[in-house]
N, C-alpha and C positions, 0 to 999 in steps of 0.2 A: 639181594644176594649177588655176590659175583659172580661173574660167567665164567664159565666149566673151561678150566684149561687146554682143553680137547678141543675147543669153539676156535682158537688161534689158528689151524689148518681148518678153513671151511669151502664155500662155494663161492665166495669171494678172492682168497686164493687160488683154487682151481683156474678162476675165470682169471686174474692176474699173472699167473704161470704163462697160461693160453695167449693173452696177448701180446707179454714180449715175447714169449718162443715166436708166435705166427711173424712178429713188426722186425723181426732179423733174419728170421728165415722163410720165407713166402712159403714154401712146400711145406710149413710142419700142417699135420692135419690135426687144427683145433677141436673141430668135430668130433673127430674118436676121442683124443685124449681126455675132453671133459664129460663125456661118455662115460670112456673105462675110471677116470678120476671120480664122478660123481655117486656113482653105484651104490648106494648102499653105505655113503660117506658119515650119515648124521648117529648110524647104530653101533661106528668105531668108536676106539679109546684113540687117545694121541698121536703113538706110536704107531699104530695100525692103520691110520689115516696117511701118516708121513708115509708109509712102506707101499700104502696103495697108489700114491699121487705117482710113486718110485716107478710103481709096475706100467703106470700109464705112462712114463717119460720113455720107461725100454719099447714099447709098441712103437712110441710114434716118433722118434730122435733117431737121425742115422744111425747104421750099425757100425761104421767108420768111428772109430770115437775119438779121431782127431775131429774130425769135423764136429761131432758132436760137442764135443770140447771148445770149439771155438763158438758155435751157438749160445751154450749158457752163458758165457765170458762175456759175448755182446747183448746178451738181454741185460746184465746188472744195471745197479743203478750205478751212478758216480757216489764214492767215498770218502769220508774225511775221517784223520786216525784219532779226534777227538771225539767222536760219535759214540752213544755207550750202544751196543750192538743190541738188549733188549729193548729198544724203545725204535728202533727201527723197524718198518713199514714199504712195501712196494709203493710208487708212485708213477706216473706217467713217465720218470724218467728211465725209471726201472725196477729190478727184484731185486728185494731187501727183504728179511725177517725171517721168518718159520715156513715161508712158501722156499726158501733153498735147502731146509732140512733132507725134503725128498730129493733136490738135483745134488748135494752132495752124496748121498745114500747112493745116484744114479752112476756118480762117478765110481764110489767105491766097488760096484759089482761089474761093471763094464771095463774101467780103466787099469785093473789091478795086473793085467800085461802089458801096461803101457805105465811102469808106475813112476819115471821121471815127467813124461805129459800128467799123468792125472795128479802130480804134488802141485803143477803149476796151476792146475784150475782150482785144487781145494786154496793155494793160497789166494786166489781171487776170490773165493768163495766167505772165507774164512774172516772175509775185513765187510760181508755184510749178514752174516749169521753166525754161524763158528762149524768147523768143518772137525773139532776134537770126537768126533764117533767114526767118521768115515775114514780119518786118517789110521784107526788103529788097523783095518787088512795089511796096510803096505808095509807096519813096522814088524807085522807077523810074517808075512810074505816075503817081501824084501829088507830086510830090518839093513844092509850094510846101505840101500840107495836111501831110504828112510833117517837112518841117524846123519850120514851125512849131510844129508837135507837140513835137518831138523838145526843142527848146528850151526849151518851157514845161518836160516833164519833167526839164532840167538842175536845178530846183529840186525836182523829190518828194523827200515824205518817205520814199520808198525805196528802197535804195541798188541792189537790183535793178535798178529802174525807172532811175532812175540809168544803172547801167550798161549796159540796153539802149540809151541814148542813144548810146555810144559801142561799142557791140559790133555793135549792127545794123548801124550804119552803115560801117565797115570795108570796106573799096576791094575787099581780097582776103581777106575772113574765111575758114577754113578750114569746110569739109563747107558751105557757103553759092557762090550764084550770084556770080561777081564785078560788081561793080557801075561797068560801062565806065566811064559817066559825072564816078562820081569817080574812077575810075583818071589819067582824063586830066586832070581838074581838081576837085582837090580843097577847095578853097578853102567850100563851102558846109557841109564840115563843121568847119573851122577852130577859127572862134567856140564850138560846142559842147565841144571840147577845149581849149578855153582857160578856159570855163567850170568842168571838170570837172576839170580837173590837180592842182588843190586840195584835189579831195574828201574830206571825211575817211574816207571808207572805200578803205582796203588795195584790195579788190575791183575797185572801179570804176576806180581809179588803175592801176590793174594794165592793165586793158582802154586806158585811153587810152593809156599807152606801146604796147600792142599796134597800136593804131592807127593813132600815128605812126611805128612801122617798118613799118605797110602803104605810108605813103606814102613812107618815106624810098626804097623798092625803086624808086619811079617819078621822086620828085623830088625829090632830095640837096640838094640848093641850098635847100628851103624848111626842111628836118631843121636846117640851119645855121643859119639865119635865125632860124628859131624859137628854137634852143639863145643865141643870141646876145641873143633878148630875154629869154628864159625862163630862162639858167642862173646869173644873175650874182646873187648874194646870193638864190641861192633856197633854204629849206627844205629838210631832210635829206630827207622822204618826195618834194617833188618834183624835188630831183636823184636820188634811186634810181629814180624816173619816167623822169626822160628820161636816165639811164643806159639802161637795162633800151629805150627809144626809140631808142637810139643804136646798140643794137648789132650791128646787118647791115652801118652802116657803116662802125663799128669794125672788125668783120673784114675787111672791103672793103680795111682801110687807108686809109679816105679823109680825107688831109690835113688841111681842115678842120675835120672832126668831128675826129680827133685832138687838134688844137690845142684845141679848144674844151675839152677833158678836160684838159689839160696835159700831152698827149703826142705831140707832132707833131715831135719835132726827132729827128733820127736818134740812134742807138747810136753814141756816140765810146767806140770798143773793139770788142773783138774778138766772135764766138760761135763753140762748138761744140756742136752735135749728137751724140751717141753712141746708137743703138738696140740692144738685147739682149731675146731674141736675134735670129741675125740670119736666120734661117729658121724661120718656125712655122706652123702650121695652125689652120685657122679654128676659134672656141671659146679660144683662148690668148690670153694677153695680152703687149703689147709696152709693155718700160718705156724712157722715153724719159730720156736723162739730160743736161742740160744747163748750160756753163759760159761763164758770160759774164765779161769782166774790161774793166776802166773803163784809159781811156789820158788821162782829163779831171781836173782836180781842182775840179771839180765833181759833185753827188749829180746822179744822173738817173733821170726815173721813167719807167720803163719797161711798158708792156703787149706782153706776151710770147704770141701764141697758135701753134697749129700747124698744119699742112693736111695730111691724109693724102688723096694719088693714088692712088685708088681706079684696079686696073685692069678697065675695061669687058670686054664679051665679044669687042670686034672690035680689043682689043688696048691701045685708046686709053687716059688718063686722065684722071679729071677730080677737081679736090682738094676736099676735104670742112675745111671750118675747124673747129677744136675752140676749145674757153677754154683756158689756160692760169695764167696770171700775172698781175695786176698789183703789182709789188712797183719799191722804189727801189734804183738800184744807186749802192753808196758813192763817194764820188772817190778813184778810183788804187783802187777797191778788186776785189774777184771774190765772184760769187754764184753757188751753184752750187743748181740745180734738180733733182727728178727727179720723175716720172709714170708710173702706168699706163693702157695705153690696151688698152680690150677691142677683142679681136676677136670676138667673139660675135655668132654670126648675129641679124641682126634682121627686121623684116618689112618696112624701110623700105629695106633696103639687101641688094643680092643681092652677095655674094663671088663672083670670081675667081680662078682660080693667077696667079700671075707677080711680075714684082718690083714691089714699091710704093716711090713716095718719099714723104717725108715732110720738111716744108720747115717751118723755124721765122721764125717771122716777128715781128720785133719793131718794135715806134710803126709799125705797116703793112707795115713790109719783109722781103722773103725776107734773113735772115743766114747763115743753115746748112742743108745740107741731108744728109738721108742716107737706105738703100735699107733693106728687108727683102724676103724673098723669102715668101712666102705659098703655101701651098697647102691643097689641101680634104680 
């Protein structure tokens, strides 16, 4: 079984925090810190461990937080910007990984009156773990010394730093504060992702599509707009961008965005759905078998996904969209699909008994639909 995501901040961390902080700065007192760090460490979730390592950095780190500031700087390790930053580890040379989680969290409650010094440590910070949680105070805080920042670092030479620009800033980033301001109006980090769509790193590109399906969940009409100037003779990596941008409102079916893909005109022809089997228990898998046949003589290109109606505990349902498809259907011709879909318990998703549907939806539309009966 693998180890508990939680196990990455342990007593080994602690004890690597401890020794660069003490090997840069003589007076830090390792003794408390791994003290207050170890307490009661092994009965935390993740999060909770990150926030206690935090509490132990505020005890025992100057309250000067330039100086402080200059302590974490020197404990790092050295960095290279082809490094992928999960796969990195503290080492004799220094802190690297999930043991800076808590020193940037340190910077973000202590440095946030100091928020041109504390942008300068997260960007230290940020090329050997990623510093996108702790940056989001200072764009609430100070959002004019914030975007300016953030802009200049469109051009670093590190695609990390880079891609802080567009990860920190993220409306609804996930395990991060959502950030009302731009939820409601996003427009101030725009220009940054128009900057950045281009980037030549995979990585960072990846985060700007993530981006803009934070905004598209609020404001579809700007997802369109954008696709509208951004999609038309653009580049293979930035149509896999704003593919990969597009797709909440892909599943949505929303018309627009469709069309914008070359898929907004309906299915002329028939579908069917077939499930087998048609009663199973949780852990089984259900293959989904489907046939579509063309009534146009015309080819059509079709994106084909599915929704399983998950049934809740108080009876209801609510559908869960999968991928499926995008393939062309010939004219006057028939294509026949087929899929397995686990049922396997996950931790994001609690199962119920009773009947589920499951509705195929093609260029956005419900076409077919059909039941399995599920139980535990």
């Amino acid at each position: 079984m693998a180890e508990a995501f939680k196990h990455l901040i342990n007593a080994d961390t602690v004890r690597a925090a401890s020794t660069h902080l003490k090997r840069v700065w003589p007076k830090f007192d390792a003794w408390r810190f791994e003290a207050l760090a170890l307490q009661g460490l092994d009965d935390l979730e993740m999060k909770a461990r990150a926030m206690q390592l935090c509490a132990a950095l505020e005890a025992t780190l100057p309250t000067d937080f330039e100086q402080a500031a200059v302590i974490i700087e020197a404990s790092l390790a050295p960095t290279r910007d082809d490094e992928d930053l999960a796969a990195l580890r503290s080492s004799d040379a220094g802190l690297a990984g999930w043991v800076l989680w808590p020193l940037t969290e340190f910077v973000a409650r202590r440095g946030l009156a100091e928020p041109e010094r504390a942008l300068r440590a997260l960007h230290a910070l940020t090329q050997r773990f990623t510093a996108e949680w702790a940056i989001r105070p200072f764009i609430e805080a100070h959002p004019e010394v914030a975007f300016s920042t953030l802009a200049a670092w469109t051009r670093d030479p590190s695609a990390h730093v880079r891609r802080l620009v567009s990860e920190g800033s993220r409306p609804r980033l996930p395990w991060g504060a959502q950030l009302k301001g731009l939820i409601n109006d996003p427009s101030p980090t725009l220009p940054l992702l128009r900057a950045l769509q281009d980037d030549p790193s995979a990585y960072v590109r990846r985060s700007v599509a993530n981006h803009l399906n934070d905004i598209a969940k609020d404001h579809p009409a700007l997802i369109v707009a954008w696709l509208r100037e951004h999609l038309s003779d653009a580049p293979p990596p930035r149509r896999a961008l704003l593919k990969h941008a597009s797709r909440t409102l892909i599943k949505q079916g929303h018309v627009q965005v469709l069309q914008a893909w070359g898929l907004g005109q309906p299915l002329s022809g028939t579908a069917t759905l077939r499930l087998t089997p048609k009663r199973l228990s949780v852990g089984a898998s259900l293959e989904l078998q489907v046939t579509i046949d063309s009534v146009t003589a015309r080819a059509q290109m079709l994106l084909i996904d599915y929704a399983v109606n998950h049934v809740k505990a108080d009876g209801r349902r609510t559908p869960k969209v999968f991928k499926g498809w995008t393939t062309e259907l010939p004219a006057m011709g028939r294509i026949a699909l087929s899929k397995r879909h686990s049922m396997k318990a996950v931790t994001t998703r609690r199962y119920h008994p009773g009947r589920h549907e499951v509705d195929l939806r093609i260029n956005g539309v419900v076409r077919a639909s059909a039941y399995f009966d599920l139980k535990l």
